[in-house]
N, C-alpha and C positions, 0 to 999 in steps of 0.2 A: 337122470340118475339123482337120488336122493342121498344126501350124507349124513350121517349119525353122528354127532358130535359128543354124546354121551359120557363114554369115556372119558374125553378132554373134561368134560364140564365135573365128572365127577376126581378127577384130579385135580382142576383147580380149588374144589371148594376144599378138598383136604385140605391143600396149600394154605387155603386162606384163613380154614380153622385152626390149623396148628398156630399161627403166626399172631394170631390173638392171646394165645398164651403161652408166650415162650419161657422155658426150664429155666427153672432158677439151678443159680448155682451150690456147689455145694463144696460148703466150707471146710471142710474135710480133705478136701482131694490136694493132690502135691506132685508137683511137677518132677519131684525126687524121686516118688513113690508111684506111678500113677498105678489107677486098678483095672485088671486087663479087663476086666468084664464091662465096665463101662467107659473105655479108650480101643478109639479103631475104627477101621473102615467098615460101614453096615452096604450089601449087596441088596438091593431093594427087589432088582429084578429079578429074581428065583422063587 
């Protein structure tokens, strides 16, 4: 039996390009105020 690791490999390499250039912040945002649109839990698997 042969295994496909595919998937995995194309998951890590997301991982590893995201983490190459992580968000900058933004000086705007307030912990008083936060904005719903970009505060929250994102569901990835759907």
């Amino acid at each position: 039996m042969i295994c496909d690791f595919t998937y995995i490999d194309d998951i890590v390499e997301a991982i590893v390009r995201v983490n190459d250039e992580p968000a900058a912040p933004n000086p705007d945002w307030s912990g008083d105020h936060p904005d719903p649109a970009t505060s929250g839990v994102h569901n990835l698997t759907t």
